[in-house]
N, C-alpha and C positions, 0 to 999 in steps of 0.2 A: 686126450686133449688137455687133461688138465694137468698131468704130469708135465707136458712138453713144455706147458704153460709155467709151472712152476718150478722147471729146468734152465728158462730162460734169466740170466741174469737181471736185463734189463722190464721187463715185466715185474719182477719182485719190487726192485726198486723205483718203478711206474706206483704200484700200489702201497709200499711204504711211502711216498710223499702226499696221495690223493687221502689216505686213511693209517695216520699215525697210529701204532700199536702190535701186538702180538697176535695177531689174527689172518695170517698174510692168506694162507690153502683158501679161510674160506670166505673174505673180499675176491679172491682172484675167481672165486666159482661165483659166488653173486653174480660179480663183473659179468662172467661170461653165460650165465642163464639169463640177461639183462640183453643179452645181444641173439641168442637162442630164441626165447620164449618170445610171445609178443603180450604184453601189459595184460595183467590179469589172467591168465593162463591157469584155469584150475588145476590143468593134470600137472604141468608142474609143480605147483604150489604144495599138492598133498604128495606128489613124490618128496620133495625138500623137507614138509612138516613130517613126514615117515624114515626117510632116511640122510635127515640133513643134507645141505645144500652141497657139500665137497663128493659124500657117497653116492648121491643122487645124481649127479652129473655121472658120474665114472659110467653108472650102471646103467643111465638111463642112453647112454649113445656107444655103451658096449652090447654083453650081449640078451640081444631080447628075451630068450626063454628064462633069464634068470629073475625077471621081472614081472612076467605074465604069471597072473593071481590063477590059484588051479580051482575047481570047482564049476557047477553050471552056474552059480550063481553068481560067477564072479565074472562071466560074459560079457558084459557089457563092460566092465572095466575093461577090462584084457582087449577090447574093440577101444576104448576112448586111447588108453595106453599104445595103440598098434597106430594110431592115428597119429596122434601128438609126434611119435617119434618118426613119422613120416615127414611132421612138420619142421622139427630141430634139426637133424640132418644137413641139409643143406645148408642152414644158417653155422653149426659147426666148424667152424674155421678160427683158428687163432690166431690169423691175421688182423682178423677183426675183431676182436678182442683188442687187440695191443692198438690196432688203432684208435679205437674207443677209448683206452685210457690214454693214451698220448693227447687225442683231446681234451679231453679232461685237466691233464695235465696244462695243456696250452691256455685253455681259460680260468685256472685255479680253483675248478669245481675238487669238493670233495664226495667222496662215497662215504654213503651211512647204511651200515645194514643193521639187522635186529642184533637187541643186545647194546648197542651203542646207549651211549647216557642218551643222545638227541633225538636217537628213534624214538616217535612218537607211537605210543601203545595203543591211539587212536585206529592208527591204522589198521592193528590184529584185528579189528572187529568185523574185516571184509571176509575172515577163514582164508578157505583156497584160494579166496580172489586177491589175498592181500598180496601188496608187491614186495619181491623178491630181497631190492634194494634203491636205495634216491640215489639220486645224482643230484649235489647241490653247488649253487656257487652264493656266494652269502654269508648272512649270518645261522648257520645251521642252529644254533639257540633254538630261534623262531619257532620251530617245527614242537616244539615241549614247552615253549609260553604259554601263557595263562594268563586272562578266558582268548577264545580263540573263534572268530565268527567267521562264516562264509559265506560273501556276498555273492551274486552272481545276476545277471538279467541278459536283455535282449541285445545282438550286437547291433542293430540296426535302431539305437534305442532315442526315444525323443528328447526334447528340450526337460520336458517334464521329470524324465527318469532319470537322466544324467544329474537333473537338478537334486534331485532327491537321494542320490547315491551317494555325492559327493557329502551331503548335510550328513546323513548317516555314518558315512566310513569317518568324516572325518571328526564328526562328535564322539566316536564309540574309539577311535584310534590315538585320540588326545587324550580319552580319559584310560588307553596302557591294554586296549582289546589289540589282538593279533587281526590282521583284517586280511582273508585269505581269499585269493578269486582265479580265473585264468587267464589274466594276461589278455584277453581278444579285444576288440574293439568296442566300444559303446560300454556299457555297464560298470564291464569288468574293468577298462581303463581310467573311468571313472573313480571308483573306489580305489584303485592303484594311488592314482593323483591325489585324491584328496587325504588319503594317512599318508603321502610322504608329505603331504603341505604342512602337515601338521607335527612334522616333527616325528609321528608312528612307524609302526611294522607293518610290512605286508608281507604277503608270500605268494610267489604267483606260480600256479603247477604249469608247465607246457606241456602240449600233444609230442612234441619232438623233445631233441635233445638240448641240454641247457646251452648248446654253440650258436645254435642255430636261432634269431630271434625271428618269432613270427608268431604274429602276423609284422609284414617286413615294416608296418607305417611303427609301430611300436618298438622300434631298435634303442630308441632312446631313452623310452621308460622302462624300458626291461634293461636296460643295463644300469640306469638308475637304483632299482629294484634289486641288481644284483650287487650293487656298493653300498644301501640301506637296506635291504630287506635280504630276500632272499628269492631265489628262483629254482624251482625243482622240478625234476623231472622223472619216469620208470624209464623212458627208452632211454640205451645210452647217446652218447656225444657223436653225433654225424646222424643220428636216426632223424629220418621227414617225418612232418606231422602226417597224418591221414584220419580218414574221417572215422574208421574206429578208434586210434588212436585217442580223439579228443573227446569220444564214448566211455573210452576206460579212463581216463584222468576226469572226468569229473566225476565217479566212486569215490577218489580220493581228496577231494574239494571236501566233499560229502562229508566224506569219515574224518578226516583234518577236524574239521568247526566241531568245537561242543551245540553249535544250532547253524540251523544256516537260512538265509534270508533273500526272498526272491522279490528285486526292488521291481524289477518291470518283462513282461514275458509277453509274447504273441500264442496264440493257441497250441499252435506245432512248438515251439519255443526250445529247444537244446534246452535250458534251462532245467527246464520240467522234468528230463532226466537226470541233472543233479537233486533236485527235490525228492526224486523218487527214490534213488539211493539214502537221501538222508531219512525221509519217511520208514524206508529196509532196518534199515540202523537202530531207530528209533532215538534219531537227535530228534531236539526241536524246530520245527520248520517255521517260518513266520512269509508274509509275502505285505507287500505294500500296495493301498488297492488305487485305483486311476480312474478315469473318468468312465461310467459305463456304456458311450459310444466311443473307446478307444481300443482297437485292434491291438494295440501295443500290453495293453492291461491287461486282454483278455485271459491269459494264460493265470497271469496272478486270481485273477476272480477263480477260476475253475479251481486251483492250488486251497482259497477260501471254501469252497464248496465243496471238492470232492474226497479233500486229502486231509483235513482238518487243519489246515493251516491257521496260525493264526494272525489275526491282525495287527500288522505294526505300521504307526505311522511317524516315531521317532526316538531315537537313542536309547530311550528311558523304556518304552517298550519292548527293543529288541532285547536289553541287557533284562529282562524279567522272563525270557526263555529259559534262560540260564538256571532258573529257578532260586530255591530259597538260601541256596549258599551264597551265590551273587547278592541276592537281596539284602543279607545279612552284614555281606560285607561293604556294600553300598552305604548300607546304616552306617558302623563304622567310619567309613570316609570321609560320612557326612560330618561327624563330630571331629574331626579332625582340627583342632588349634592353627593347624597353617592357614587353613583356609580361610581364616578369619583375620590374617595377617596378610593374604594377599588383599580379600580384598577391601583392609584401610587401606591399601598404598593405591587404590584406584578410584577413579573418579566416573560418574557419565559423562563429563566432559572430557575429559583429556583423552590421548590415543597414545596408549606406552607399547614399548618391546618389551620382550618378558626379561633381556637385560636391565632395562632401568625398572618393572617389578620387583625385580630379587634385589635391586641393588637396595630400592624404599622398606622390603620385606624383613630382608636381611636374611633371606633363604635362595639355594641354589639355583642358578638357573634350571636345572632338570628336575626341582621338587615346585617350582613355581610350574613350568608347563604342565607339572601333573595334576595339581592343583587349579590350573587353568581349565583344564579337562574338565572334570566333574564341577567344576564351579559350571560352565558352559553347558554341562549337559541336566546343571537343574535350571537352567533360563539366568543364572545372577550376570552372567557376564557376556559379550560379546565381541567379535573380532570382524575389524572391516578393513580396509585398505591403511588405513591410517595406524591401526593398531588394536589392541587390546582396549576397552574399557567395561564399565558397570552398565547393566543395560538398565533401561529404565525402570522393569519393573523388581528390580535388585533389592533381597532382603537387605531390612537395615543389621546394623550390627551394633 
C-alpha cells in the first residue's frame, strides 16, 4: 500500500503542500494509519513506536507471521495483533487515503505529525494511545502555545454555565491562555465565543474530520475558529463523527491543557470523561461549583468530592493550577510599567477602544489588549458595550 502510495505522483505532491518538508514516506504513512486505525488505537500505536510509522504499516498489512511475537508469553499480544489486523484490512485502501488528502487539500488543513516544531509533546503523554497525527486547519502555532487550558461542560448547559464559561475563557484568553474545548454545543461554544471576543486563541478538537462541521448549528463558529484559532482533528477529512470517536478526542482536550476545567457537568456528563483523562495525566483539574439543587452542577460537585478537583470560581483561580511558574510570572506581569500607562490613559467614566487606549498610551494596539487582559483579570478594569474603562474599585496609581 504504501509503495503504491508513494509511486503515485499526485499523492507526493497532495502531501508536499498539506506538510511542507523532507518527510514525504512518513506523512504519507501517518496520512494512511489515520484512515486505517480508528483514534487511539493502542496496537497500532506500539507497532509505529517499535517499528516506526512507514515500517509499521509495510509489515503490519503484509505478512502476519513476521510480526507475531513467539513465546507463550507473548499470547496475548499475538491475539490483540491478530485482531487489529482483522480491523485494518479492510479500511486498507488507497483510495481513501488520496481522498483524505484531497480533502484536506480542499479546505487548507495541514498535517502535523511527531517531530514537527508544532507537535505538541503534550500529547506523547497518552503512550499507545497517543495519536498517530492532526489534521489541522488554522493556526498550527496554537497547539505549542503557552499556558494552554481546557475548558469543557455540559452541552445541554444553563444560563448559569454558559454565563460563567464565557467570564472565564474570556478573562483567561485576554490575558494570552490558549483556551482549548470541543467545538459542541453549550459549554464548549461558549468558551469558543468568548476568547475570539476577546481578541484570543482557541482550539477546537472535533469527533470527525476538520471538513466536516458538526455539530451542523456551529458551522459558523468553527469556521471562525479555523480563520482565528485553530480546528484539529485524529480522523482524517470525510471521517463522521461517532460516539466513540468523541470518546477518544477528549483524551486529547485532556492531554492538550497544562489543567483543565470543568465549568458545569450533569452526573453522567461526557465531561467527566475528559476530567478522568486529565486526572490519568496528572494535569490539574479544577471544576466550578453551582447551586446544590442543580442537576446541571451535579457532575462538577462529585469532580470536587471524588476526584480532588479543585475549586475555581474565577480567572485568577484557574491560572493558579498552573502552579508556581504561572504564579511567578503573574508576579512579573504585574510589575509591568505598561500597565501603569494603560491605565492613566483610562478613566471610570469614559468607554475607549483599545485603539484610542494605545493611541493615549503610546503602546500598541496588541501590547494594550495584553495589558488589558491581566489588568481585567486583577478586577482594575472592565469591559461593557461601550468599551473598555477603570472599574470602580481600580487601584490608584
Amino acid at each position: 500500500m504504501l509503495e503504491e502510495l508513494l509511486g503515485d505522483p499526485s499523492t507526493v505532491a497532495a502531501v508536499r503542500r498539506i506538510h511542507p518538508g523532507d518527510t514525504v514516506a512518513e506523512c504519507v504513512a501517518r496520512a494512511a494509519w489515520s484512515v486505517i486505525a480508528e483514534p487511539g488505537d493502542a496496537v497500532a500505536g506500539a507497532l509505529i513506536s517499535t517499528f516506526g510509522a512507514e515500517d509499521a504499516l509495510t509489515t503490519a498489512l503484509g505478512d502476519a507471521a513476521s510480526l507475531m511475537p513467539s513465546g507463550a508469553a507473548s499470547a496475548t499480544a499475538s491475539r490483540a495483533l491478530a485482531q487489529a489486523r482483522a480491523r485494518w484490512r479492510p479500511r486498507a485502501d488507497p483510495h481513501a487515503v488520496r481522498r483524505a488528502l484531497r480533502g484536506a487539500l480542499d479546505v487548507g488543513a495541514r498535517l502535523v505529525v511527531p517531530g514537527d516544531a508544532h507537535w505538541p509533546a503534550s500529547l506523547d503523554d497518552l503512550g499507545s494511545h497517543a495519536p498517530i497525527a492532526l489534521w489541522v486547519r488554522g493556526r498550527v502555532e496554537l497547539l505549542t502555545g503557552e499556558p494552554r487550558v481546557s475548558m469543557v461542560g455540559a452541552r445541554a448547559a444553563s444560563g448559569y454555565g454558559e454565563h460563567v464559561a464565557a467570564e472565564l475563557s474570556g478573562d483567561l484568553a485576554a490575558a494570552g491562555a490558549v483556551i482549548v474545548s470541543g467545538g459542541a454545543y453549550g459549554i464548549d461554544g461558549a468558551v469558543h465565543r468568548a476568547a475570539l471576543g476577546v481578541g484570543g486563541a482557541t482550539v477546537a478538537f472535533l469527533a470527525g474530520g476538520v471538513d466536516r462541521a458538526y455539530p451542523a448549528g456551529h458551522q459558523r463558529l468553527l469556521q471562525q475558529i479555523a480563520a482565528e484559532g485553530a480546528v484539529v482533528s485524529e480522523p482524517p477529512c470525510g471521517a463522521a463523527p461517532t460516539k466513540w470517536r468523541f470518546l477518544a478526542r477528549n483524551r486529547l482536550i485532556a492531554a492538550l491543557g497544562q489543567a483543565t476545567v470543568v465549568v458545569e457537568a450533569g452526573w453522567r456528563s461526557g465531561s467527566l470523561n475528559t476530567a478522568g483523562h486529565a486526572a490519568t495525566l496528572g494535569r490539574p483539574l479544577g471544576a466550578v461549583p453551582g447551586p446544590v439543587t442543580s442537576a446541571s452542577s451535579a457532575g462538577c460537585h462529585r469532580l470536587l468530592r471524588e476526584y480532588d478537583a479543585q475549586c475555581v470560581t474565577s480567572a485568577r483561580e484557574v491560572r493558579e493550577l498552573w502552579g508556581p511558574f504561572e504564579n511567578e510570572r503573574a508576579a512579573l506581569e504585574e510589575n509591568d510599567p505598561n500597565l501603569t500607562r494603560v491605565l492613566d490613559a483610562m478613566s471610570a467614566r469614559s468607554r475607549l477602544s483599545v485603539e484610542e487606549i494605545a493611541r493615549r498610551s503610546g503602546l500598541s494596539p496588541d501590547r494594550v489588549r495584553s495589558c488589558l487582559g491581566l489588568l481585567h483579570l486583577e478586577g482594575d478594569v472592565a469591559l461593557d458595550e461601550g468599551g473598555w474603562h477603570r472599574a470602580r474599585s481600580s487601584r490608584t496609581t
